[in-house]
N, C-alpha and C positions, 0 to 999 in steps of 0.2 A: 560310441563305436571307436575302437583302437583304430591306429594308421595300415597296420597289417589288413585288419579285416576290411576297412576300403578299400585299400590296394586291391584284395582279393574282388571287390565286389566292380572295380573299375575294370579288370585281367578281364572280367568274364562278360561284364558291356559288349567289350572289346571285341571278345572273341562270338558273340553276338551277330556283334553288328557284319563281322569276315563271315561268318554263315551263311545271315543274309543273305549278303551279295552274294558269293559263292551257288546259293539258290537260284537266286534270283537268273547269273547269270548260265546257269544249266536248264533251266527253265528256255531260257531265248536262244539256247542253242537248239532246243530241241526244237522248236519254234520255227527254226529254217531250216533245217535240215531238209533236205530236197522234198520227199514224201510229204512233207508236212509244209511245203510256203502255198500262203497264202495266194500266190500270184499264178502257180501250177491250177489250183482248185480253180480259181476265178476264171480261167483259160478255159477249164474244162465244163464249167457251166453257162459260157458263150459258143462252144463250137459243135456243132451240128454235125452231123452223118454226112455232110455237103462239101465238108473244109472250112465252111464259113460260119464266121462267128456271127452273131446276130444282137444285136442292142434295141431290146425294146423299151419305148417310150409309148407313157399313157398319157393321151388326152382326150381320154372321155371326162376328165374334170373340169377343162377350160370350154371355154366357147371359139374360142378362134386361138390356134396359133402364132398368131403372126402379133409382131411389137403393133403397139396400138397408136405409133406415130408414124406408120412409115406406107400407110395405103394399101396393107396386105402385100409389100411386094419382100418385106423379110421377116424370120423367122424370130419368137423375144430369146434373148440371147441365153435368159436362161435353159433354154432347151439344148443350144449348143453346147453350156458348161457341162449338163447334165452326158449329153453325147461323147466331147474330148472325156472327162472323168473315166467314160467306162472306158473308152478306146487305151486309154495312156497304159491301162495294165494287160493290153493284150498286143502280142509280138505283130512287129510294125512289116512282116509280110505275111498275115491269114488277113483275107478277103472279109471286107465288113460289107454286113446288111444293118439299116437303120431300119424298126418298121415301128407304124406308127399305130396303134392301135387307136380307131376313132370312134369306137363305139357301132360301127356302119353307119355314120349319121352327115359324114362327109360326101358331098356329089363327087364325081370324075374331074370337073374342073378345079375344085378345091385341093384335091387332089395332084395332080397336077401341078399347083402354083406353089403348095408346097414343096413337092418333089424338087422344083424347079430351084423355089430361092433355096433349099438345101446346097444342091449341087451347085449352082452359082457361088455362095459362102465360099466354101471348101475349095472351090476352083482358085479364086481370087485370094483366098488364104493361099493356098500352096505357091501361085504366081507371085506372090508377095518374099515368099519366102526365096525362091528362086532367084529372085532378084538380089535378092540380099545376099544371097552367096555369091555373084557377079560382081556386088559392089565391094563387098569384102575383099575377093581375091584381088580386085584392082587396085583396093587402098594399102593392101599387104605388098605387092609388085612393088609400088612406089613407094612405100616405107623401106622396102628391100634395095633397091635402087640407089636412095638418099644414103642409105645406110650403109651398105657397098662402096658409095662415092666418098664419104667423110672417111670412111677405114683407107681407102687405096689413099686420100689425100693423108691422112695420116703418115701411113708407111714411107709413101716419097718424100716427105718433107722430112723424117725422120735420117733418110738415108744420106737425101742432100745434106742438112746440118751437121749430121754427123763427120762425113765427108769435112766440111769446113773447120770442125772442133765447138760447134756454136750448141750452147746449151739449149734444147730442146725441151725441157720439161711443160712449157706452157701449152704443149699441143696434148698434154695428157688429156685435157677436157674434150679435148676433141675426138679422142679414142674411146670417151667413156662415150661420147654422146653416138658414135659411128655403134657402136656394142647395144645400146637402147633401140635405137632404129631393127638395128637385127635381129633383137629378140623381140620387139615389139611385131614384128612382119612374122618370126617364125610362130609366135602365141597364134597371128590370126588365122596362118596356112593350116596350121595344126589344131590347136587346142579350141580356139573359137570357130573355126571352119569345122571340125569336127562336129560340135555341139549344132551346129547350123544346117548343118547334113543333115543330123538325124532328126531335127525340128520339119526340115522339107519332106524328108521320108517318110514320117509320121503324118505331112497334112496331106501328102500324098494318095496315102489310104484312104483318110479322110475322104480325098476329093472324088476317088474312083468308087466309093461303095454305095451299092445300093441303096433305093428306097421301095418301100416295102409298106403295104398296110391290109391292114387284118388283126387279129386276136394277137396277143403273145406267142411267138416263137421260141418254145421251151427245151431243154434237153428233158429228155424220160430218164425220170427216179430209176436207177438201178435197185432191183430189191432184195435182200442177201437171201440166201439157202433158207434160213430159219424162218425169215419175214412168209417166202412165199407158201412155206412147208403150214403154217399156223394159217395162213390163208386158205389154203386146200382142208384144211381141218373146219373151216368155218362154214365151208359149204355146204 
């Protein structure tokens, strides 16, 4: 094979492989485009005629519930993963219902104690998180504080030496460390206190939503023009 004709045969790898991706990335635009995210559907096959979206869980497979070390008083955790999961994709102000489908083999009491250590969880989760926002904003105050005091210590001493003619450069360190302090206090107010918000927000829901037991709680199959037109034909 001549140089030319590899050359040619390399050009068109090339331009190959830019297709590709070019594909590829029209593909994933179409992908999200509003009509079509994943996250819109998922919303709409939790929410009910009610407002409220509804997460069901089956345990008619298991025999109990609850972690097999803890006396029946908590729920195995994978039930919980399985719960946050569906929650995480659905907007952290519609009203959740958890129900639990038990087959009807559950008494009133069992019932109940589930109900219970549910809402217990989620309580103590969300108080947990509360807290942390508390602790935050205080360690943020006081990194703001220190941070404030080394910058105002900086500037006086700068004004004083100056004032005298005395070389000042060695307090630079102390302007870098006053500038740390106050971005480290503004990350928590904002950037980490944000994330923290919407973590308590979120268990929030959690901890306000019902529990529920009975069969599956379904939205109804919408059925287009044609679908119900060929049904009528069947009859």
């Amino acid at each position: 094979m001549s140089s030319k004709e590899t050359k040619n045969l390399k050009e068109k790898e090339k331009q190959a492989i830019k297709d590709s991706r070019k594909e590829y990335f029209r593909k994933i635009d179409e992908l999200f485009k509003t009509e079509y995210k994943y996250s819109s559907r998922f919303e709409r096959t939790h929410l009910m005629s009610d407002g409220k979206a509804y997460i069901n869980v089956d345990l008619t497979h298991v025999d109990t519930p609850f972690s097999i070390y803890s006396y029946d008083t908590r729920i195995d955790s994978e039930i919980y993963s399985y719960i946050e999961q569906e929650a995480w994709y659905l907007r952290a102000d519609i009203p959740l219902v958890v129900n639990f489908d038990d087959g009807g083999r559950y008494t009133d009491d069992m019932k109940e104690k589930i109900a219970n250590a549910v809402v217990r969880h989620y309580t103590l989760d969300y108080e947990d998180k509360r807290q942390e926002i508390t602790k935050n904003y205080l360690r943020a105050t006081i990194i703001l504080i220190v941070g404030l005091f080394l910058l105002s210590t900086y500037i006086i001493s700068t004004i004083i030496l100056d004032k005298y003619g005395v070389n000042y450069g060695f307090l630079e360190a102390l302007c870098i460390v006053s500038w740390a302090f106050v971005w480290e206090s503004t990350n928590r107010f904002f950037f980490d206190g944000a994330e923290r918000r919407r973590d308590a927000f979120n268990a929030g829901q959690l901890a306000l939503m019902e529990v529920t037991f009975g069969k599956p709680v379904l939205r109804p199959k919408k059925v287009s023009k044609r679908e119900s037109q060929r049904i009528e034909k069947m009859k």
